[in-house]
C-alpha positions in Angstrom: 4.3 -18.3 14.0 3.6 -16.8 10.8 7.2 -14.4 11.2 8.9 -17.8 12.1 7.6 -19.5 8.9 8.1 -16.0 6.3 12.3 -16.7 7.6 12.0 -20.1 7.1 11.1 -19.0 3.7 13.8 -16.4 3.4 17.2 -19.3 3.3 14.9 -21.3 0.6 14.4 -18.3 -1.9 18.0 -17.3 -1.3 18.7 -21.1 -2.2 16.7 -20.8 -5.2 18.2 -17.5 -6.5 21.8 -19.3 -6.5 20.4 -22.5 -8.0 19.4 -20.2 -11.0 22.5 -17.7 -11.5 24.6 -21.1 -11.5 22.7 -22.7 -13.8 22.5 -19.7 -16.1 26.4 -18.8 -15.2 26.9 -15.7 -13.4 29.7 -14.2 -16.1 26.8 -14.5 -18.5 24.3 -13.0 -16.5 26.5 -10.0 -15.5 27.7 -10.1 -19.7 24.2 -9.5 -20.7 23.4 -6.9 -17.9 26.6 -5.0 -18.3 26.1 -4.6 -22.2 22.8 -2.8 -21.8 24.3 -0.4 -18.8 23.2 2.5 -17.2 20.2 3.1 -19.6 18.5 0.6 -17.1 18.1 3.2 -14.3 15.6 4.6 -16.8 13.6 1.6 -14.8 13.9 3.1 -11.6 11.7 6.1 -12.2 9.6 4.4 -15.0 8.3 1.9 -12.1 6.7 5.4 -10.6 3.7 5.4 -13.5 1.9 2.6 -12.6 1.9 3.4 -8.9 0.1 6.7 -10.0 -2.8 4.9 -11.6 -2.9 3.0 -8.3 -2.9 6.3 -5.9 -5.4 7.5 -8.7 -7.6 4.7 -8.0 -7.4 5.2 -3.8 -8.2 8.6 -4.1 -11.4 8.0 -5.7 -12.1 5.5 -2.8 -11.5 8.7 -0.8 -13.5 11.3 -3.0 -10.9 13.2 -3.7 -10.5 14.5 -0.2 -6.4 13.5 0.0 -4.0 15.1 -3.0 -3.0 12.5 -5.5 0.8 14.0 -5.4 0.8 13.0 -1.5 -1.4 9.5 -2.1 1.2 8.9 -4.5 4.3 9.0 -2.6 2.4 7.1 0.2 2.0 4.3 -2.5 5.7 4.1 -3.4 6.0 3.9 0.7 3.6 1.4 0.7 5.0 -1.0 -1.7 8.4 -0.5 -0.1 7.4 -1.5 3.0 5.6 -4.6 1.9 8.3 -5.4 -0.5 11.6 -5.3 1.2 10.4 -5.2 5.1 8.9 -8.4 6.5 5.5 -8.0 7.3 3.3 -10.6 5.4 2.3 -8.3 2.7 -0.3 -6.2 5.1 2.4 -3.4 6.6 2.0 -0.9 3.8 -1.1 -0.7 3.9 -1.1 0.2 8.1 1.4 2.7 7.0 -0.5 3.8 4.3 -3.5 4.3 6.5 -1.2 6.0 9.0 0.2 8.2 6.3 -3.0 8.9 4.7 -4.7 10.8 8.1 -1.9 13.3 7.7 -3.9 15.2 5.2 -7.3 13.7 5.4 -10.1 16.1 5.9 -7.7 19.1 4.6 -9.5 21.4 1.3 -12.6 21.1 1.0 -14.3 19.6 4.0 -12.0 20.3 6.6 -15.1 19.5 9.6 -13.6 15.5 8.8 -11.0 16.7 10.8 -13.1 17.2 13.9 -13.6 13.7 14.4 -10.4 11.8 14.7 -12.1 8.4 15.2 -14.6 8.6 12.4 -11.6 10.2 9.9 -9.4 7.0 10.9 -12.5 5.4 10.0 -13.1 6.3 6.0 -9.6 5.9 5.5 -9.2 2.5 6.9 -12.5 1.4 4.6 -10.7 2.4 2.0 -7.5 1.1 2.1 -9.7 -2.6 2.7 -11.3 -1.7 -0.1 -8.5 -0.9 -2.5 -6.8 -4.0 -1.5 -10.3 -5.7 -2.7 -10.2 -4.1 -5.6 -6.4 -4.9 -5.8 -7.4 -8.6 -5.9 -9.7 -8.2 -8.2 -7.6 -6.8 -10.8 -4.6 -9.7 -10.0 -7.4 -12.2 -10.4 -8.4 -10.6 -14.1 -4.6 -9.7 -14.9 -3.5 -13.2 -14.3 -6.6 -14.4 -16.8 -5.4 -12.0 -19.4 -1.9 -13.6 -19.1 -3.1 -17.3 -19.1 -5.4 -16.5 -22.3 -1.9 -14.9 -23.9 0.2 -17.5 -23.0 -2.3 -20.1 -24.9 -2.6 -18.2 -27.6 0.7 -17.0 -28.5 2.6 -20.2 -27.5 0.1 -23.4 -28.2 2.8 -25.9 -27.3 1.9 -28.9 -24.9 4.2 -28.0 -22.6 2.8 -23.9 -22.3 -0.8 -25.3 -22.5 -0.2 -27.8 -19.3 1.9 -24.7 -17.3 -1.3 -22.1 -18.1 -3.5 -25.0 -17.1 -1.2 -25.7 -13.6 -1.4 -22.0 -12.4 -5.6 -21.7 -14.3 -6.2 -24.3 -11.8 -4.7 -23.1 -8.7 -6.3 -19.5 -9.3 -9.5 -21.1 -9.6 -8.8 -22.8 -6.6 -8.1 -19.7 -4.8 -11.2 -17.7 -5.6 -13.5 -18.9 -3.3 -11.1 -17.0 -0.5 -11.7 -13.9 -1.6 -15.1 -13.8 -2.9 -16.1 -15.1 0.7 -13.8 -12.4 2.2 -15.7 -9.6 0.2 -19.4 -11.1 1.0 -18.3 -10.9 5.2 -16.6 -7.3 4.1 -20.2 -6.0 2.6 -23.1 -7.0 5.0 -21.0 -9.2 7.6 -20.5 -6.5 10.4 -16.8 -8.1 11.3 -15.2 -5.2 12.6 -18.4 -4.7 15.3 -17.7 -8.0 15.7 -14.0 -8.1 16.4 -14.3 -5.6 18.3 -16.7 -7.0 20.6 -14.0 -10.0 21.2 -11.5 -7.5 21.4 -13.4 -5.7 24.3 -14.3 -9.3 26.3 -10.7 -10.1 26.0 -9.2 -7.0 26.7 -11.5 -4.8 28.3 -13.2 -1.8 27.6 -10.9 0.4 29.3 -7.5 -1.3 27.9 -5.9 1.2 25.3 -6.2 -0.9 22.5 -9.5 -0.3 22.6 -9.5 3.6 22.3 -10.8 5.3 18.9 -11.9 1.6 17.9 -15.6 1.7 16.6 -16.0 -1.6 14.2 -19.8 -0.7 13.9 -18.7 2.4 12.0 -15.8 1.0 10.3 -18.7 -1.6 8.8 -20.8 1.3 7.7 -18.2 3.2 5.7 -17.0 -0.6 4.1 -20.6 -0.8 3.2 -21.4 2.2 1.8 -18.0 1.8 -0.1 -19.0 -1.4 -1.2 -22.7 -0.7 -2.6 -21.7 2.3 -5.0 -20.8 -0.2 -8.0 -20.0 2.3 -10.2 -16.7 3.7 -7.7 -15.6 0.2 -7.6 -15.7 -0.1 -11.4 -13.6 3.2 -12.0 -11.3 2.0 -9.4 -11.0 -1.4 -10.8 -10.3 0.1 -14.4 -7.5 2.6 -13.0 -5.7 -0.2 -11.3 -6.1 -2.5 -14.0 -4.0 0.3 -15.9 -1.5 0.8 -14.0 -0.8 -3.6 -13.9 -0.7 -3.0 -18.0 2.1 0.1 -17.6 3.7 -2.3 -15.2 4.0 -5.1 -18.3 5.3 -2.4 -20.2 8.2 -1.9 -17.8 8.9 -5.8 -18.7 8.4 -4.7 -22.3 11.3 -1.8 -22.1 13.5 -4.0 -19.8 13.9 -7.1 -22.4 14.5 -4.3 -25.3 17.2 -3.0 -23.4 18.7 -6.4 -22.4 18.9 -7.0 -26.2 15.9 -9.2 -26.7 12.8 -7.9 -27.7 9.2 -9.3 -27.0 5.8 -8.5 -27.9 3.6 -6.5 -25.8 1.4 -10.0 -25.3 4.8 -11.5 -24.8 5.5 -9.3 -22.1 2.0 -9.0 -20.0 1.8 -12.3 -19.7 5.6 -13.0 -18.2 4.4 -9.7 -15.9 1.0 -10.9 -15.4 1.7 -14.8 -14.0 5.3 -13.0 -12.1 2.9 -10.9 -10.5 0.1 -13.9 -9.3 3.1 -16.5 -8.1 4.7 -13.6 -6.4 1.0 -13.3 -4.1 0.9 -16.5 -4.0 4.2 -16.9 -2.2 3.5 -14.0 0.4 5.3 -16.3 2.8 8.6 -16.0 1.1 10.6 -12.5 2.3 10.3 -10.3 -0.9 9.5 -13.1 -2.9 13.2 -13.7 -3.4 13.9 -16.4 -5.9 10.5 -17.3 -6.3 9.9 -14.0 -8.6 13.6 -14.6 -10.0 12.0 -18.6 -10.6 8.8 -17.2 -12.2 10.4 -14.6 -14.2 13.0 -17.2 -15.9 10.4 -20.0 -16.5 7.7 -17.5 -18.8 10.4 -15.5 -20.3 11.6 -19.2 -21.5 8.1 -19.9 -23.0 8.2 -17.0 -24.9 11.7 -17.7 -26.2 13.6 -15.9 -24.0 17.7 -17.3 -23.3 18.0 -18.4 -20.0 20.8 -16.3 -19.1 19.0 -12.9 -20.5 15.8 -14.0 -18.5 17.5 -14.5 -15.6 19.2 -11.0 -16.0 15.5 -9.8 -16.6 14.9 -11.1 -12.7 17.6 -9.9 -11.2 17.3 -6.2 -13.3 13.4 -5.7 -11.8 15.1 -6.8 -8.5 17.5 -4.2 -8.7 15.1 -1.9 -9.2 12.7 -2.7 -6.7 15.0 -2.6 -4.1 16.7 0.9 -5.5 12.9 2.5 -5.6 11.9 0.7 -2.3 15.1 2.1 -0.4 14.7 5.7 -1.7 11.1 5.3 -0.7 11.5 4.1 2.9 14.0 6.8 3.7 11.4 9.5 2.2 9.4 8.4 4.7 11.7 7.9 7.5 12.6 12.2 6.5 8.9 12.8 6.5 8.8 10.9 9.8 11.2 13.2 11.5 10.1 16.3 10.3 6.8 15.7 11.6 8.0 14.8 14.8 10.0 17.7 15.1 6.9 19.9 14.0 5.2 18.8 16.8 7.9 19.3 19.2 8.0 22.9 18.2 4.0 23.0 18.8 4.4 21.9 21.8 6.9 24.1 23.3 4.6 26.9 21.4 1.9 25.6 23.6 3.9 25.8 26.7 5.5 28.8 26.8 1.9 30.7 25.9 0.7 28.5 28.9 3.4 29.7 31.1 3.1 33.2 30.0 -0.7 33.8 30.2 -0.2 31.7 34.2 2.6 34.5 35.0 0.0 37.5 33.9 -2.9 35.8 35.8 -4.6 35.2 32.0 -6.1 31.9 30.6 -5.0 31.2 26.8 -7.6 32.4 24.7 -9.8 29.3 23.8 -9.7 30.1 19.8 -5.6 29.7 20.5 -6.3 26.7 22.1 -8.3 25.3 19.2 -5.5 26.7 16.9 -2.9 24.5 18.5 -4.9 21.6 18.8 -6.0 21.7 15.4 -2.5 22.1 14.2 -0.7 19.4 16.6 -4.1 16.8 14.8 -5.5 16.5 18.2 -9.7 16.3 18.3 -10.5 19.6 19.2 -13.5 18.3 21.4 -10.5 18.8 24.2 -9.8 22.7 23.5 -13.1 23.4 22.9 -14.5 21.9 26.0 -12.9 24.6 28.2 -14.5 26.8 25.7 -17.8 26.3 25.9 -17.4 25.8 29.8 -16.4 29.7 29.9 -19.0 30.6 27.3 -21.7 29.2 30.1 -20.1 32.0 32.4 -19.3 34.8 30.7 -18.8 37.3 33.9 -16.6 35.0 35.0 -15.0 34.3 32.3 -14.5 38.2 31.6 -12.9 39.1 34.5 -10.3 36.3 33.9 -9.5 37.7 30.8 -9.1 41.6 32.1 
């Protein structure tokens, strides 16, 4: 149901994105966007700043135990996704856990890498928890930009449009504030996963590496230590004010410079309507809509704000491709890594079976370790020969 309503959405933002470049005239649009030319790319990589501040802020929520340089790329993957694939605004961040487990555990406490479920475990916390946090800062971001907008503007007409979206934020809060009180002492994962189980059955495979009662435990301990949250918060909150200076830059570059106030607000309020119409595919022509209306209030022609929407489109979707197909690359190679382990594996197998040997068992936990299997399974047969060591002896000579 909710795909079937997020394409229904899709043909009315496409509607709305051609209701505004007529209205604005498309030889205008392209006129303004044409006379500030390929120094706009400088956008592209710009837009990789703020998402820094954000993988800063995860890897905090991990103590450090990820690298920021691979956290960061998973965050340009992560925005991709949920910006330009159709998954309700939640498939980047089941990639980014995904993604994440790659290197979790590696440096300095590489035992986390013994226990497969519990690993999945910390790093699912605190992805939910950076999304938390996430909406958190949007709630405080979109303040800032109301109080701006007041301030700088004081027209009727500004004051009743700050008051329209105050309202409807307002309205919203209770959601989340009742999300993060069931997040901190709710158990909902044990829970969901004792509906899962009834439904499913224990033995179904859904249900393998699921443990909701220690997925609670690491939310809650994540959730009590208020002074992480607050350094997370704070490093987010950055990297949404570097993203208003990419508004900032654009406008210059377009030929019609704003203030820095100017410009966090139009990014700030973009930003909220943009959430708020997660049911729209990309937010297409509601961002464009959003984007045009503020830039207005702030004195902004219609046909340069409109070619403000359409340049951050541009570059969203020329960052999001480049960073879906880095991950698609990083995909294959992996795959292909593992398909070399595993003919490793086998031809050490089939030799040690054609000399009447058994692999050595710290082999075995080699190639287990390396292929990211638990290595509870190659050190099983292990310990079993450690309990007979005659045995195991004369196997071996």
């Amino acid at each position: 149901m909710t795909k079937r309503l997020r394409w229904l959405g899709l043909p009315v933002g496409i509607g709305v994105l051609i209701a505004l470049v007529v209205h604005a005239g498309a030889r205008d649009v392209l006129r303004v966007i044409g006379a500030a030319g390929p120094v706009l790319l400088w956008l592209v990589p710009f837009h990789a700043l703020p998402l820094l501040l954000d993988a800063y802020a995860w890897r905090l929520l991990l103590e450090r135990r990820v690298p920021l340089a691979f956290l960061w790329w998973i965050a340009t993957v992560r925005e991709a996704v949920n910006r330009l694939l159709p998954v309700v605004g939640v498939g980047g961040e089941l990639v980014g856990i995904r993604l994440a487990r790659w290197k979790f555990g590696d440096g300095a406490n590489p035992a986390n890498r013994a226990n497969d479920a519990g690993a999945a475990s910390v790093v699912t916390a605190s992805v939910i928890v950076e999304v938390a946090v996430t909406i958190a800062v949007q709630y405080a971001f979109s303040a800032l930009g109301l109080v701006v907008i007041v301030a700088a503007t004081g027209s009727a007409s500004s004051v009743r449009t700050a008051g329209a979206i105050g309202l409807a934020l307002v309205l919203s809060l209770p959601l989340p504030v009742i999300a993060v009180m069931l997040l901190r002492r709710g158990g909902v994962f044990h829970a969901i996963e004792r509906w899962a189980a009834r439904l499913f059955g224990t033995a179904h495979p859904l249900m393998a590496g699921l443990d909701g009662r220690r997925l609670d435990a690491d939310l809650d301990r994540l959730m009590s230590r208020t002074g992480l949250l607050c350094r997370a918060f704070a490093w987010q909150l950055a990297g949404y004010l570097l993203g208003a200076v990419e508004t900032w830059w654009a406008l210059a570059l377009l030929g019609h410079a704003v203030s820095a106030g100017d410009a966090l607000a139009i990014e700030a309020i973009t930003q909220a309507v943009r959430h708020a119409a997660f049911m729209v595919p990309g937010g297409l022509g509601v961002q464009e809509a959003a984007v045009v209306l503020l830039a207005q209030l702030f004195g902004v022609g219609h046909e340069v704000a409109l070619s403000l929407a359409l340049v951050k489109r541009m570059r969203e979707v020329v960052f999001g491709v480049l960073a879906l197909l880095s991950w698609q690359v990083a995909e294959l190679a992996r795959a292909r890594a593992g398909r070399g382990l595993g003919e490793v594996a086998g031809d050490a197998a089939r030799g040690a079976g054609r000399a009447g040997l058994r692999p050595s068992p710290d082999a075995a936990s080699v190639l287990a370790a390396r292929r990211e299997l638990p290595p509870s399974s190659a050190h099983s047969d292990h310990a079993a020969r450690a309990a007979s060591p005659a045995k195991a002896h004369g196997k071996r000579h």
